[in-house]
Backbone atoms as SQL, in Angstrom:
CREATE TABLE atoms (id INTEGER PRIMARY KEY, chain TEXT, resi INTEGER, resn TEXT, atom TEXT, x REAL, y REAL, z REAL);
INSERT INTO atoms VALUES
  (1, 'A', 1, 'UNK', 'N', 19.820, 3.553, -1.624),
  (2, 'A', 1, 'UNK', 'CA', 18.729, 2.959, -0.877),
  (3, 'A', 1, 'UNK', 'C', 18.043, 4.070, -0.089),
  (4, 'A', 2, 'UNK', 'N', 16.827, 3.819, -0.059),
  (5, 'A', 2, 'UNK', 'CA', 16.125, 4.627, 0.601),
  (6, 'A', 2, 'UNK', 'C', 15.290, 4.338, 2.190),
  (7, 'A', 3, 'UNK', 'N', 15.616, 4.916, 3.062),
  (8, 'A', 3, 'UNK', 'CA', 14.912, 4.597, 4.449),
  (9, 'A', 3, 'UNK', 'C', 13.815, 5.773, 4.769),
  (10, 'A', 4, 'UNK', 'N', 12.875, 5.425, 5.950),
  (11, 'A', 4, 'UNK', 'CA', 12.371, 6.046, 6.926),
  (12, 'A', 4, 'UNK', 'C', 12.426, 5.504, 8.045),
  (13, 'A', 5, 'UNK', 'N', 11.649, 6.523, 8.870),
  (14, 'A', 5, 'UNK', 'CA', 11.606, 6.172, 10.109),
  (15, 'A', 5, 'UNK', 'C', 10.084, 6.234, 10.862),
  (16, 'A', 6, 'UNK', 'N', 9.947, 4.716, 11.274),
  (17, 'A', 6, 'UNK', 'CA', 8.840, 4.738, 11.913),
  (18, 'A', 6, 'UNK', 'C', 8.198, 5.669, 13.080),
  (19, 'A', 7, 'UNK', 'N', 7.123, 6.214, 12.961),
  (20, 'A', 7, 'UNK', 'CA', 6.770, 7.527, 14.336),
  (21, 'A', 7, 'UNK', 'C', 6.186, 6.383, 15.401),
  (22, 'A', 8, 'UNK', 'N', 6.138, 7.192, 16.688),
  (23, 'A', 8, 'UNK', 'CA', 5.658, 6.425, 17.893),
  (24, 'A', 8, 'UNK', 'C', 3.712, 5.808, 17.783),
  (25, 'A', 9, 'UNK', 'N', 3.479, 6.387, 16.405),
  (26, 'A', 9, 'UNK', 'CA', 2.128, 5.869, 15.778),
  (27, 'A', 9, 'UNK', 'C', 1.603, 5.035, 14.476),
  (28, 'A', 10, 'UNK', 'N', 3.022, 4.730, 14.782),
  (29, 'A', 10, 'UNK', 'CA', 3.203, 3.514, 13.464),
  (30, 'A', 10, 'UNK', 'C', 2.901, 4.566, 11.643),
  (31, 'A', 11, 'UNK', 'N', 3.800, 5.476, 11.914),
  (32, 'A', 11, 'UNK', 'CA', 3.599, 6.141, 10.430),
  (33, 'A', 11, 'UNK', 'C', 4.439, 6.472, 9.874),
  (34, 'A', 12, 'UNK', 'N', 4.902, 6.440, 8.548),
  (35, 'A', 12, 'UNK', 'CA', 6.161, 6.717, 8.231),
  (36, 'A', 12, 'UNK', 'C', 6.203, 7.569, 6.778),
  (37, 'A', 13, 'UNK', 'N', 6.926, 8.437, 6.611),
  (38, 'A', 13, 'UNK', 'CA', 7.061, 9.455, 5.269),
  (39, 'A', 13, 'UNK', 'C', 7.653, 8.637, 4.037),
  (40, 'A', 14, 'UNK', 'N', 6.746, 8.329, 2.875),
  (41, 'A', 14, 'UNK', 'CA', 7.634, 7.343, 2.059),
  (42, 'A', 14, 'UNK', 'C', 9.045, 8.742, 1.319),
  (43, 'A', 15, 'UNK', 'N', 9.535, 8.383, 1.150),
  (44, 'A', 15, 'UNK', 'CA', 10.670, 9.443, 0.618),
  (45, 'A', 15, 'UNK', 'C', 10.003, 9.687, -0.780),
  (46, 'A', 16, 'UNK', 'N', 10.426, 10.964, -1.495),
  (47, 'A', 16, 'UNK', 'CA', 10.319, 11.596, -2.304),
  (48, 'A', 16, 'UNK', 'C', 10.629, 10.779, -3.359),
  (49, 'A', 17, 'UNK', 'N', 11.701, 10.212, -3.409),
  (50, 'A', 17, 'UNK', 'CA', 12.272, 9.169, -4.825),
  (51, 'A', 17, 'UNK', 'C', 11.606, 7.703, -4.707),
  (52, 'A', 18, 'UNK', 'N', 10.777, 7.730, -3.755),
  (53, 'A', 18, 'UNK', 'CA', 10.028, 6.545, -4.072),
  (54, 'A', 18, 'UNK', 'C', 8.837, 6.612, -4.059),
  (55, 'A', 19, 'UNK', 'N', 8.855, 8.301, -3.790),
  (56, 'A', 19, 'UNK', 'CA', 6.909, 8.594, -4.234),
  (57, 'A', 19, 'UNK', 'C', 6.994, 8.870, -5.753),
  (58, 'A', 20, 'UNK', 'N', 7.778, 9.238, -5.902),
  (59, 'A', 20, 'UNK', 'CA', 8.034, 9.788, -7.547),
  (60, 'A', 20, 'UNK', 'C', 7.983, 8.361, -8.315),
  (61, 'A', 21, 'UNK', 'N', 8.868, 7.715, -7.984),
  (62, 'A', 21, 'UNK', 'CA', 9.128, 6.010, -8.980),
  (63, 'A', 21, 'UNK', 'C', 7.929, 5.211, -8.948),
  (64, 'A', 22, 'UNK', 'N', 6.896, 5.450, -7.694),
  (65, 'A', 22, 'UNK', 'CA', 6.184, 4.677, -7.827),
  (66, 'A', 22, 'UNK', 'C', 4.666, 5.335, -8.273),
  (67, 'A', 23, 'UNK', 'N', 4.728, 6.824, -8.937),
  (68, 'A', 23, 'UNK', 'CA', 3.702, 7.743, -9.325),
  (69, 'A', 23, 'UNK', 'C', 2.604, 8.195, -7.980),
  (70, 'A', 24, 'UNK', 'N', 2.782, 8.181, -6.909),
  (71, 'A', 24, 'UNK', 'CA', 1.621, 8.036, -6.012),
  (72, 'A', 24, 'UNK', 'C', 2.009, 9.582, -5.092),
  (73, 'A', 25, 'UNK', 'N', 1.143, 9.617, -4.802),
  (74, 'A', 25, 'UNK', 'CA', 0.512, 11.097, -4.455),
  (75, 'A', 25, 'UNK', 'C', -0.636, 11.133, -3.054),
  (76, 'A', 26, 'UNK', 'N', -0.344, 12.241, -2.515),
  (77, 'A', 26, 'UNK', 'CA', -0.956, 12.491, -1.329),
  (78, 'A', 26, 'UNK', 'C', -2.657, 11.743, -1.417),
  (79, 'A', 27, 'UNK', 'N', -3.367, 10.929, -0.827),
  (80, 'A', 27, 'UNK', 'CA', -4.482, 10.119, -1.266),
  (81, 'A', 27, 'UNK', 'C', -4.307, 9.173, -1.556),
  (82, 'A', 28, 'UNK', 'N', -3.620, 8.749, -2.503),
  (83, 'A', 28, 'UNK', 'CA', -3.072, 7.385, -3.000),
  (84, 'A', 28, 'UNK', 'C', -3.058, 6.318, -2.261),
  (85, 'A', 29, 'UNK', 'N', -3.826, 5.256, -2.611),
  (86, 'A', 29, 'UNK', 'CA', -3.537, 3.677, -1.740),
  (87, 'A', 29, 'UNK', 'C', -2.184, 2.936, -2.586),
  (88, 'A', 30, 'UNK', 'N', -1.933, 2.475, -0.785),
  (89, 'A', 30, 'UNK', 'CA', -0.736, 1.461, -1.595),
  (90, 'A', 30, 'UNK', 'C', -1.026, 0.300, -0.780),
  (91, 'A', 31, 'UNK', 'N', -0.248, -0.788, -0.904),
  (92, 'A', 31, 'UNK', 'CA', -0.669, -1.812, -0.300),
  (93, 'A', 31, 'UNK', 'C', 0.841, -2.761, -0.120),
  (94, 'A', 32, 'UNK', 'N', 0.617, -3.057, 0.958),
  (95, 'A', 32, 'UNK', 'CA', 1.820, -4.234, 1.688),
  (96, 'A', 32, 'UNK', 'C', 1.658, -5.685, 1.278),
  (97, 'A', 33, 'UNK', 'N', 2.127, -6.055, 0.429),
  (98, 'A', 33, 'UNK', 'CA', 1.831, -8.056, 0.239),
  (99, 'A', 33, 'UNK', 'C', 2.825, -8.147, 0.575),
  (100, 'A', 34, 'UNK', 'N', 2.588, -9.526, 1.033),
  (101, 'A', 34, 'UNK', 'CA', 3.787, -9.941, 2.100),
  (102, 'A', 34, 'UNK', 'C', 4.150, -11.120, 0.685),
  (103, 'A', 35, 'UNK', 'N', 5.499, -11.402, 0.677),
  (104, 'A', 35, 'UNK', 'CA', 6.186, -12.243, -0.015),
  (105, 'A', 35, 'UNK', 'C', 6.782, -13.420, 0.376),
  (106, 'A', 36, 'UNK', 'N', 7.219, -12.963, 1.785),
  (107, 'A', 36, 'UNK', 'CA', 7.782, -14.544, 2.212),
  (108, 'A', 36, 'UNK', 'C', 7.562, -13.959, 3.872),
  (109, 'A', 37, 'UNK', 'N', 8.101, -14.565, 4.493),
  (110, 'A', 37, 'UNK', 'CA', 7.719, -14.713, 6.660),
  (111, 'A', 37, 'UNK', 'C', 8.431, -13.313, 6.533),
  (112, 'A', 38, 'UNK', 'N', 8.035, -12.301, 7.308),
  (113, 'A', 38, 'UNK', 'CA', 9.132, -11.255, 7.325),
  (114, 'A', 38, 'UNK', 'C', 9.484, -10.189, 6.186),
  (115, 'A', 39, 'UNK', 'N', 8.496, -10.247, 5.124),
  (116, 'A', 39, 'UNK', 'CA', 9.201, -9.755, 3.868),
  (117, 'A', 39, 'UNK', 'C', 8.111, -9.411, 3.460),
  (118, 'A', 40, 'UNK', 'N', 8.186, -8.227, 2.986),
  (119, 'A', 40, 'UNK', 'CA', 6.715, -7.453, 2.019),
  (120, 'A', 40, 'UNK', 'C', 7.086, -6.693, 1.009),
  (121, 'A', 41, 'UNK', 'N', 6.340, -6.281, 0.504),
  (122, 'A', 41, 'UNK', 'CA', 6.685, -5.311, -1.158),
  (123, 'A', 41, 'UNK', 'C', 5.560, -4.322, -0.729),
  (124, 'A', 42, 'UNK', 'N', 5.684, -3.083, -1.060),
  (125, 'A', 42, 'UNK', 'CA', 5.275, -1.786, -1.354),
  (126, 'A', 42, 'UNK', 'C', 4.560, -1.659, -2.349),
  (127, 'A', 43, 'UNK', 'N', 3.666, -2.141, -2.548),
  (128, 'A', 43, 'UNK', 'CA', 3.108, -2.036, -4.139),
  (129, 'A', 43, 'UNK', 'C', 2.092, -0.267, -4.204),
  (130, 'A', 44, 'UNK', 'N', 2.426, 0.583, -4.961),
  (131, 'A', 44, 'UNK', 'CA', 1.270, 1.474, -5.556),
  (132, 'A', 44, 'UNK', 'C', -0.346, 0.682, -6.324),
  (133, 'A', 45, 'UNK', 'N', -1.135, 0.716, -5.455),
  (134, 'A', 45, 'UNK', 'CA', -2.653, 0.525, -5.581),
  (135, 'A', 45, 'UNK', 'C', -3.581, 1.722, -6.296),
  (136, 'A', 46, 'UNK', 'N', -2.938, 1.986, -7.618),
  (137, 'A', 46, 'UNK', 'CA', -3.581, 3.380, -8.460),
  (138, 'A', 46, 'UNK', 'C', -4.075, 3.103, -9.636),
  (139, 'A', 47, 'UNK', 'N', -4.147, 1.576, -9.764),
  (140, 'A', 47, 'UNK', 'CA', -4.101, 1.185, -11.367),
  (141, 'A', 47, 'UNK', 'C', -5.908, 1.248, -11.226),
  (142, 'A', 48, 'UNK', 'N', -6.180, 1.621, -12.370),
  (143, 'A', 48, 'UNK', 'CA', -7.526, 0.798, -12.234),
  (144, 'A', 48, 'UNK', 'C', -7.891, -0.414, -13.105),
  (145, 'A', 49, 'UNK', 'N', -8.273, -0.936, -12.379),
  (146, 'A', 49, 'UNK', 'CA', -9.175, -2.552, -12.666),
  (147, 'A', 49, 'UNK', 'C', -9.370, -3.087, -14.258),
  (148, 'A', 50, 'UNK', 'N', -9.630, -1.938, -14.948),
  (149, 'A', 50, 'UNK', 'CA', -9.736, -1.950, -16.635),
  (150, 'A', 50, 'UNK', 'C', -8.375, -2.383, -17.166),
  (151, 'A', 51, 'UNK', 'N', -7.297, -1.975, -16.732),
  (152, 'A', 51, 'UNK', 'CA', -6.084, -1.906, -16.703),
  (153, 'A', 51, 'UNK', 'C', -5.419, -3.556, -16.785),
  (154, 'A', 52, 'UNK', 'N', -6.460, -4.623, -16.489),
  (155, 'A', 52, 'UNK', 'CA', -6.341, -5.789, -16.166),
  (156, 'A', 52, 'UNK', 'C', -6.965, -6.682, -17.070),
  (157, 'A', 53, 'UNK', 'N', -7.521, -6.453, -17.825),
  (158, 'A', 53, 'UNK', 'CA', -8.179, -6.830, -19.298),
  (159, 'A', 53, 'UNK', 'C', -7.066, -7.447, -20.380),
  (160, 'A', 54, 'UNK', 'N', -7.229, -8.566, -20.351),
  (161, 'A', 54, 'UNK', 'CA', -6.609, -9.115, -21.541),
  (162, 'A', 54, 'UNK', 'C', -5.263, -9.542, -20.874),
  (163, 'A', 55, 'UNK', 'N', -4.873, -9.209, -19.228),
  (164, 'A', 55, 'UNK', 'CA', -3.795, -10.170, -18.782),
  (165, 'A', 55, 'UNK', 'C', -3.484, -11.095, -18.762),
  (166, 'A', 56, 'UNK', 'N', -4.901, -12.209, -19.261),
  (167, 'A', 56, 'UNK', 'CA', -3.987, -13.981, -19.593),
  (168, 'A', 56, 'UNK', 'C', -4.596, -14.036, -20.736),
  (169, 'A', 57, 'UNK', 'N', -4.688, -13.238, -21.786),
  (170, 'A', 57, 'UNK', 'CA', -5.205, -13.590, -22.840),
  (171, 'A', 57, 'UNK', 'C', -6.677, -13.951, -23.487),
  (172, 'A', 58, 'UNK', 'N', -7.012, -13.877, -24.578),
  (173, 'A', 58, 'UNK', 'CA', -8.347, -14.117, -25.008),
  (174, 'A', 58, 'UNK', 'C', -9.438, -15.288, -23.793),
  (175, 'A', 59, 'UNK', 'N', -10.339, -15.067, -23.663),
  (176, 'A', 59, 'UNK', 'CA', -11.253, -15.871, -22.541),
  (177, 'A', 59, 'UNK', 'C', -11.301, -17.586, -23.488),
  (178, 'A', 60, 'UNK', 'N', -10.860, -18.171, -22.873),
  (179, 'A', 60, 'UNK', 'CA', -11.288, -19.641, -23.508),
  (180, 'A', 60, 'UNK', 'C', -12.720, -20.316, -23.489),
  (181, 'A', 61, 'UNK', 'N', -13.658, -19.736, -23.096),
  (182, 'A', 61, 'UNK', 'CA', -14.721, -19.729, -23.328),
  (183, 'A', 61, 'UNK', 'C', -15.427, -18.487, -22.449),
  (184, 'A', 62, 'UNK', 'N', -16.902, -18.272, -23.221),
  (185, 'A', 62, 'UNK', 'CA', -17.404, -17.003, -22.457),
  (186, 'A', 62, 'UNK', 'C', -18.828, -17.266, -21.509),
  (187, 'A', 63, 'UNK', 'N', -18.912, -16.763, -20.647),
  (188, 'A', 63, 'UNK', 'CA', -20.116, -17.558, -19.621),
  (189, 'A', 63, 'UNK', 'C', -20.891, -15.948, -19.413),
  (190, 'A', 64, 'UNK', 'N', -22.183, -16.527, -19.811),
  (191, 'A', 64, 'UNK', 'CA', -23.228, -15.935, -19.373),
  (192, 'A', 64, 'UNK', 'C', -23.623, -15.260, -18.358),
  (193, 'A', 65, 'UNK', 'N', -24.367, -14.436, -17.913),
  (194, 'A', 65, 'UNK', 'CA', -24.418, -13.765, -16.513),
  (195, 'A', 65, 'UNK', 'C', -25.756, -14.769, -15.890),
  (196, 'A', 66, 'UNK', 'N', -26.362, -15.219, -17.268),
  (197, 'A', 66, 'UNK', 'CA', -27.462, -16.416, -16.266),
  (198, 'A', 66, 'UNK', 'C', -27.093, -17.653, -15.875),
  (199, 'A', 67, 'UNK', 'N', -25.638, -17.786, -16.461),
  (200, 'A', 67, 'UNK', 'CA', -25.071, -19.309, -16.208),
  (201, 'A', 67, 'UNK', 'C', -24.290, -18.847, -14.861),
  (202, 'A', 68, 'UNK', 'N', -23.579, -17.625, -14.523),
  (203, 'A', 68, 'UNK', 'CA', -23.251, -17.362, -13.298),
  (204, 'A', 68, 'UNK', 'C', -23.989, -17.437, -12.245),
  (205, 'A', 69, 'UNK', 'N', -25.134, -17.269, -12.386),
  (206, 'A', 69, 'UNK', 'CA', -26.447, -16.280, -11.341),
  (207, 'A', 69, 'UNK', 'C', -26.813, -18.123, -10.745),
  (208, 'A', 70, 'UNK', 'N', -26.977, -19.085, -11.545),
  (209, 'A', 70, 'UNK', 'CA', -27.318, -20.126, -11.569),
  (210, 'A', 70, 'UNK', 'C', -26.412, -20.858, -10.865),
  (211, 'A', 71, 'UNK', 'N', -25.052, -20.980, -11.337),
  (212, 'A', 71, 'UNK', 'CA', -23.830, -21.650, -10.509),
  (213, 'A', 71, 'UNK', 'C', -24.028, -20.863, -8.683),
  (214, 'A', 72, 'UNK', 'N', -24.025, -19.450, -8.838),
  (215, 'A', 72, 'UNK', 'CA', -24.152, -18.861, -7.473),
  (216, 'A', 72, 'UNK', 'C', -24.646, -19.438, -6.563),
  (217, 'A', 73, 'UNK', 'N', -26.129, -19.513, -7.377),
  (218, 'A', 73, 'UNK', 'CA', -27.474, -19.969, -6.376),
  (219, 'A', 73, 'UNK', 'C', -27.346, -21.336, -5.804),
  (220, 'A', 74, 'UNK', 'N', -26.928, -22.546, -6.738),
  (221, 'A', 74, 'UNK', 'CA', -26.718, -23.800, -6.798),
  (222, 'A', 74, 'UNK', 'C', -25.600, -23.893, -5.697),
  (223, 'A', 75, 'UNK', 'N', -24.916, -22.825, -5.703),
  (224, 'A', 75, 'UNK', 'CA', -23.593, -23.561, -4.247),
  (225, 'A', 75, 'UNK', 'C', -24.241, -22.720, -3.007),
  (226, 'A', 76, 'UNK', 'N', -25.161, -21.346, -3.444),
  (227, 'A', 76, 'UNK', 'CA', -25.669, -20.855, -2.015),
  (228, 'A', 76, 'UNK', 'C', -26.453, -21.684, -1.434),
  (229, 'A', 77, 'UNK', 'N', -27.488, -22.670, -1.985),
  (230, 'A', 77, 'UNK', 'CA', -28.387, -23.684, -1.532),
  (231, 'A', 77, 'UNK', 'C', -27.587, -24.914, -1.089),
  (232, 'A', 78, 'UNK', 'N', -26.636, -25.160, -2.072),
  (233, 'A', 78, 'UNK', 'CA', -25.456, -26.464, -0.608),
  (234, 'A', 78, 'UNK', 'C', -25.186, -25.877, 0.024),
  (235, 'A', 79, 'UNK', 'N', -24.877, -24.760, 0.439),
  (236, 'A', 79, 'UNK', 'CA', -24.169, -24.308, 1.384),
  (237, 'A', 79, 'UNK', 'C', -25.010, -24.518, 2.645),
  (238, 'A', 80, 'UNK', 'N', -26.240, -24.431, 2.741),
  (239, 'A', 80, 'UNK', 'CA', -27.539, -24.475, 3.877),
  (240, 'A', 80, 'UNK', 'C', -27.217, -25.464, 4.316);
């Protein structure tokens, strides 16, 4: 198991074997989601976005950018 230690400015050195496991590098965003009251995960934030294509599978239908632009407008005007 791996620890740090929090500084008097809320900052902490991730250790070497968990900068390595998790590929991330000086610059690198990572990000805290919290999982349950009290409980978070460490996630590395390096992937890019393309990377996310085809995660639930083929689109079950495909929508237009004028059928979007249209839905937009239609809930920005209820919204008034």
């Amino acid at each position: 198991m791996s620890t740090a230690t929090l500084t008097s400015k809320g900052q902490i050195t991730i250790p070497v074997e968990v900068r390595n496991d998790l590929k991330v590098d000086a610059g690198d965003r990572v990000e805290f989601v919290q999982i349950a009251p009290g409980r978070y995960e460490f996630v590395a934030a390096t992937s890019e976005v393309t990377k996310l294509k085809g995660m639930f599978g083929p689109a079950k239908r495909t929508v237009s950018i004028e059928s979007m632009n249209a839905a937009i407008a239609k809930r920005g005007a209820a919204a008034r």
